[in-house]
N, C-alpha and C positions, 0 to 999 in steps of 0.2 A: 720255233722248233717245238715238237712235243719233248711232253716230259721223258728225261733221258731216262727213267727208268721203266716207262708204257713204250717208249721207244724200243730198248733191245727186248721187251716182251714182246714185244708187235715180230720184232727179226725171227727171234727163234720160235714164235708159233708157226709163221709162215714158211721160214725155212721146214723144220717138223711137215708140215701138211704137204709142201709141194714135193716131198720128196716121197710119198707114195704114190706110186706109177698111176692116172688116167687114160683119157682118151689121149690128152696130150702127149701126155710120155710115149702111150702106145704107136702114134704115126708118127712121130719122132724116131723111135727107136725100129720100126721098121721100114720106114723108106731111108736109118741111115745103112741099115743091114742089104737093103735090097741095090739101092741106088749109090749109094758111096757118102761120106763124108759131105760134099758141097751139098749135097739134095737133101742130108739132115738138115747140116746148118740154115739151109734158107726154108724148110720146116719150123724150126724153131722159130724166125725170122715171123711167119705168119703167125703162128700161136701168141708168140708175144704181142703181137700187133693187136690180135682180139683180145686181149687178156688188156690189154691198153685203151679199147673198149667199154669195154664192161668195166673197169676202173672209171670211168670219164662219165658214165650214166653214173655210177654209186658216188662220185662226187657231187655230181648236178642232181643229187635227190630222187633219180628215177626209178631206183630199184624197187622202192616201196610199191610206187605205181604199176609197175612192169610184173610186180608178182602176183597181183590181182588177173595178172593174163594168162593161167596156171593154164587151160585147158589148151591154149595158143601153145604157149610153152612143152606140154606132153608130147602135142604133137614134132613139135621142133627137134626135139628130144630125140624121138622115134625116128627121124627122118634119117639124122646124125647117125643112129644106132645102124639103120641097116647099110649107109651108106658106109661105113666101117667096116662092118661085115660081107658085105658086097668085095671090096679089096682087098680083104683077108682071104675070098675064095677064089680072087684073082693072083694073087700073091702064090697060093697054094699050089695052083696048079700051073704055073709055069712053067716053060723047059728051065732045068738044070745049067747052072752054067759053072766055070772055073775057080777055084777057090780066089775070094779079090778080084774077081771080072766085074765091071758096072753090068748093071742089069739094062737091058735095051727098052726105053720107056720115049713115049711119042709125045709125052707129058712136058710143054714147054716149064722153063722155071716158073713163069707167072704161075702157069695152072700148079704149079706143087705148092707155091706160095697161096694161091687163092683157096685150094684143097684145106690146108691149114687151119688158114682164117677160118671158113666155114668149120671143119669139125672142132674147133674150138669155140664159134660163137653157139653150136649147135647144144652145147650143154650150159643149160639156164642154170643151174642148181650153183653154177660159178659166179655166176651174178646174183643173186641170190645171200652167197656165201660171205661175199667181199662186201655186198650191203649189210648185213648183221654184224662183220667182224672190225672193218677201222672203226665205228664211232665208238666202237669197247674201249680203243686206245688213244682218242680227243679226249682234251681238257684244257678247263678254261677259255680264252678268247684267241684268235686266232684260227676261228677253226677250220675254213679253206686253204690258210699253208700250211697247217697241221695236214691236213687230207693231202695236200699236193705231196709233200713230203714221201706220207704213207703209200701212196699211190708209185712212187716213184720206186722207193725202197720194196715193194710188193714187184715193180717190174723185174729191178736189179737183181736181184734173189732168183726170180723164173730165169730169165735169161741166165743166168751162171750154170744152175741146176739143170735146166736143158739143155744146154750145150756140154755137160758133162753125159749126160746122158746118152748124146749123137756122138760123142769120142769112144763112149765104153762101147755104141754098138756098134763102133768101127770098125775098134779094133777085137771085136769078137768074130765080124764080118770075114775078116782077113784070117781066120784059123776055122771056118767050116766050109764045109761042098757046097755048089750048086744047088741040091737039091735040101740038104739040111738048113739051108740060106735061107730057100722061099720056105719050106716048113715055118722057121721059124718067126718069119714075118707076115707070113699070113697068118700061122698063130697069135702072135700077138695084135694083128691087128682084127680078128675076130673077137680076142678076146677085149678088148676096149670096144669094142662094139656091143656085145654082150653087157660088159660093164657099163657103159653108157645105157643101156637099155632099163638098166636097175638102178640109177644113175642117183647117189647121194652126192655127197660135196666132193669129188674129186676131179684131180685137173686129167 
């Protein structure tokens, strides 16, 4: 086990960072506003999945390598950014529907689940992130189930904190219009696209 004192430092960093809103938070918190509860949850379900990822490369040492592909990476970046803001202007302009009505999406689960994945492997600066910040909190010997550990405890934390975040935007869902509905989900999912586009360390 790490040491239990770089331990609960490691909880409350990560706790702290993942709870300012990114990309992730952003199509989180708008397809649970647009589409209902299940189409958050299995939102989150993708995001944790790449974030599950990119922990798996920063354990196996790649991150180092992989940040040398900075120009590779901009572009990737960029791709993420407009495809965000692409369904923020879809989002926007949608017909209006009834306060708490799902929104009519031809969008199988896979593809919300796979939508996910992608805008979340789409910002490098998270890999990146996670390569610079567990080896602050290894020591001494053991240092692969030290990492497993951390890697795990780094999931557990996203997952709780996303899925808070698909209930709050549930139940926001269920007290606005139609039209104040998609406002608000295509706003926020421009703005994570935008913020992806400027993209420092956020989820």
């Amino acid at each position: 086990m790490p040491d239990p004192h770089l331990y609960f430092g490691f909880v409350a960093t990560v706790t702290l960072l993942m709870l300012l809103p990114g990309p992730n938070v952003g199509l989180i918190v708008a397809n649970s506003i647009r589409y209902g509860i299940g189409y958050g949850l299995l939102t989150v379900a993708g995001t944790t999945a790449a974030m599950a990822v990119q922990l798996a490369f920063t354990g196996l040492g790649l991150s180092t390598l992989l940040a040398g592909l900075g120009a590779w990476f901009a572009w990737v970046r960029w791709i993420g950014a407009a495809y965000l803001i692409y369904l923020g202007i879809r989002a926007w302009f949608a017909p209006p529907l009834a306060p708490g009505a799902p929104a009519p999406t031809r969008s199988t689960p896979r593809a919300i689940l796979g939508r996910a994945v992608l805008v979340s492997l789409t910002n490098p600066k998270t890999l990146m992130f996670y390569g610079a910040l567990l080896p602050q909190f290894i020591t001494g010997s053991g240092v692969a189930h030290q990492m497993l550990v951390l890697a795990l405890t780094a999931l557990a934390i996203a997952l709780v904190i996303d899925s808070l975040w698909c209930l709050a935007a549930h139940r926001l869902r269920l007290r606005l219009s139609g039209r104040w509905a998609n406002r608000l989900s295509g706003g926020v999912l421009a703005g994570a696209g935008l913020g992806l586009a400027l993209a420092r360390v956020r989820r």
